[in-house]
N, C-alpha and C positions, 0 to 999 in steps of 0.2 A: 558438454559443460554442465557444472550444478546448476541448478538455479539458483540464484542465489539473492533475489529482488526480496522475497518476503525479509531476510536478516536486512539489507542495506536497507529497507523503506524504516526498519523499527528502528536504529542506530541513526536515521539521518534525520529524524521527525524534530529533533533537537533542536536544528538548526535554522536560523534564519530562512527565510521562503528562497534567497538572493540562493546564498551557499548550497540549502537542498536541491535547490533546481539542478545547478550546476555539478553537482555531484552527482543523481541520481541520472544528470545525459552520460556523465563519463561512463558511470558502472553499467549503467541498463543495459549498451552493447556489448554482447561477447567477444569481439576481439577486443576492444577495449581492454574489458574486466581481465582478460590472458595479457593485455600489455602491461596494466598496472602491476597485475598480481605479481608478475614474471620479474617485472625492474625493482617491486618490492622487496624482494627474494634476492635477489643479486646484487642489487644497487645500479650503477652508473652503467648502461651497455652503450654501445653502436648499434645504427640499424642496421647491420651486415649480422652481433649477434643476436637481436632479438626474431631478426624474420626466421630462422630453424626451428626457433621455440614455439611461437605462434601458430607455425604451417600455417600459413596465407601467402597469397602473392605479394612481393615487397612493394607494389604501388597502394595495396590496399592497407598494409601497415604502416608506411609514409603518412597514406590521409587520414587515419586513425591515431598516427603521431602528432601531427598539426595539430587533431581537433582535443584533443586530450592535453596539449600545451593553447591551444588559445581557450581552454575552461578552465586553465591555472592549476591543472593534477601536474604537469610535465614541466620541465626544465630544461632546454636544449642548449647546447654548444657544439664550436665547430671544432673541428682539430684537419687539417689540412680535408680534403675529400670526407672525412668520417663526419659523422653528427653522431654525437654522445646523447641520449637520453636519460634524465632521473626524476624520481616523486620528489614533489616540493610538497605537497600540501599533507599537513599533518591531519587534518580530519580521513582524508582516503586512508593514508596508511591506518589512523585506528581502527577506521570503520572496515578494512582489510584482514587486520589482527583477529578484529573477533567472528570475521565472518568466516575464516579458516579455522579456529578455534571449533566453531559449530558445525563444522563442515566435518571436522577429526571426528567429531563427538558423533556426528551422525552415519558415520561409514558402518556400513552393517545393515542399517536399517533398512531390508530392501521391500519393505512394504511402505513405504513413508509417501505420498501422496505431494508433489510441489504443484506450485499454483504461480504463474506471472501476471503482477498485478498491470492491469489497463489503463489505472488513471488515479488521480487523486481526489478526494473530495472536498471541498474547501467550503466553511460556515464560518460560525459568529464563535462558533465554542471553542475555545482554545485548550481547555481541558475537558476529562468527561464530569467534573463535580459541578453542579449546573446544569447540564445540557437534560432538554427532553428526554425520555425515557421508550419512546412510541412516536411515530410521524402525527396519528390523533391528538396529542398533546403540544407539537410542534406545528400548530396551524397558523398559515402565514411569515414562516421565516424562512428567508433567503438563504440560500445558498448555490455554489457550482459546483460542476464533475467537469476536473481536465483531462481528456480523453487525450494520452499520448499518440503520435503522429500515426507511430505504425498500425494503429485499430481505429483512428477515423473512417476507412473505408465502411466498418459496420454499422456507422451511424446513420447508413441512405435508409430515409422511409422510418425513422421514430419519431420524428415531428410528429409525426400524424394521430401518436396518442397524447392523450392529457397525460396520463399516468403512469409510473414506471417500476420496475422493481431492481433496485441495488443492493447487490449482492457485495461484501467486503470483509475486511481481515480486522479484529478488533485488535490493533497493534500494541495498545495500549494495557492490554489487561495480562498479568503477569503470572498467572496462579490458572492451573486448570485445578476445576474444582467437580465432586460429586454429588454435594450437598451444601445447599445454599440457604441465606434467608433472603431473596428478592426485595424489592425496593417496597410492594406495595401488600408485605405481608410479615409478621414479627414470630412465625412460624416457617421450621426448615423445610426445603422441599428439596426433590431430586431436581438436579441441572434440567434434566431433557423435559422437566415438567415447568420450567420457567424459561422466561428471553435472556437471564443474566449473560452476561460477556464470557466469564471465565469459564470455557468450556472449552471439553478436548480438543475440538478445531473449534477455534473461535473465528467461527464467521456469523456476522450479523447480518441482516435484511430489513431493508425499509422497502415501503411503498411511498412515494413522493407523487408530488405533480411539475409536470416537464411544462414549463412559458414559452420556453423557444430555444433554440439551438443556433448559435455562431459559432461555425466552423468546428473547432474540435472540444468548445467548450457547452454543454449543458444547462443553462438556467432554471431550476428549481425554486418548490416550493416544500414548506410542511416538513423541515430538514430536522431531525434530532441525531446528530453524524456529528465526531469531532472533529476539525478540521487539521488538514492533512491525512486521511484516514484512506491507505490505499483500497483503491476499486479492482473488485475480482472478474464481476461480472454486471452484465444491467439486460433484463427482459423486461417488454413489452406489458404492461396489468392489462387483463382483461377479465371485465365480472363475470362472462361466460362461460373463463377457464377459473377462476380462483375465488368464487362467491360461492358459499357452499349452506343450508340451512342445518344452524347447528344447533345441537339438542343440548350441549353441555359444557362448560367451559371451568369446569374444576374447582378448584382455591380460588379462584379467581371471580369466582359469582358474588363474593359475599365482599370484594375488593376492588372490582376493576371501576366503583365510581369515584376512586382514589387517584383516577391516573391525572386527569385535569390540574393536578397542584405537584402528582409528584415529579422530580426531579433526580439526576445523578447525584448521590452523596459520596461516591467517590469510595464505596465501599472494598469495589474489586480491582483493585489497584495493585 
């Protein structure tokens, strides 16, 4: 199967926290995402013809029928012994349309790099125009990481640091770019010599400070993250691995006591 979470995380951010949840439980599983995809494509089947399509065992595409009709993607009736399946909800089928759409567009591509995001992160920012720029800037503001079910196992033994480092996908930034004007500079520079978003793979990195950890959710601090912003990865900070004595720090010597006031203006949008 594609991956196919980084398209459905940027199409679903849209939506209420209520609707995104519940869509992103139906797609996130791969039989699922083959049952939608498949009823999308056809319309109204039986589970006699969907289990061929799927290849899975028919008990296993039953309980992935259920769970896909009690998340309100599915529609069931009976017809003597037969159960007829179909999509009700018009958000999947959109967010279906364009995810195949990008799927076409991407066939060829056999160097392309996919990534399954872990979790979401959730803050005060609702958009990036506003938000901190740098976790130093962002001191003392709350935020959480919901670690989906299936990667709670990797959270035994991270309590144990203050500090963490989250790794994520700037979903939001719509333009890869080569040459930028950064936030705290009115002079262009190259991408790889600034933190801007819009970059060939746009992933960001904070270092934050971890409060405590309930079950599969994270409590943070020092957050400059917009909320709902999927989570790629999260390691452990340690100054012994990533304190380094630096001799030079660029454009950015004669700017970085600019960071304390600056803000997203929402430039890379």
């Amino acid at each position: 199967m594609e991956n196919n979470n980084i398209y459905i995380f940027k199409f679903v951010n849209m939506l209420s926290m209520d609707k995104k949840l519940k869509i992103l439980k139906a797609l996130s599983d791969e039989t699922r995402f083959k049952i939608v995809n498949y009823l999308l494509k056809n319309g109204e089947k039986c589970v006699c013809e969907i289990v061929p399509h799927i290849k899975r065992a028919q008990p296993t595409v039953s309980l992935q029928l259920a769970k896909l009709e009690s998340l309100g993607v599915l529609e069931s009736r009976r017809d003597g012994k037969s159960v007829y399946y179909k999509v009700v909800n018009s958000k999947v089928k959109k967010i279906l349309e364009i995810v195949n759409n990008r799927l076409e567009v991407a066939k060829g591509h056999t160097n392309e790099i996919r990534y399954k995001p872990i979790g979401l992160i959730h803050s005060q920012f609702k958009e990036p125009k506003g938000t901190p720029i740098q976790p130093a800037s962002a001191r003392g503001i709350k935020g959480t990481v919901e670690v989906f079910s299936e990667f709670t196992g990797g959270l035994k033994d991270l309590e144990g640091f203050s500090h963490i480092i989250l790794v994520y996908h700037f979903h939001l930034s719509k333009k890869a770019l080569l040459y930028v004007k950064p936030y705290m500079d009115s002079n262009i520079h190259g991408i790889f010599a600034t933190r801007a978003p819009s970059r060939p793979n746009p992933i960001g990195i904070s270092v934050v400070r971890l409060s405590k950890i309930e079950e599969n959710i994270l409590h943070l601090l020092d957050v400059d993250i917009v909320d709902g912003t999927p989570l790629l990865d999260i390691k452990p900070y340690v100054p012994e691995f990533d304190v380094r004595n630096v001799k030079r720090i660029g454009w950015l010597a004669e700017n970085v006591q600019k960071l304390p006031a600056s803000k997203d203006d929402g430039r890379f949008l």
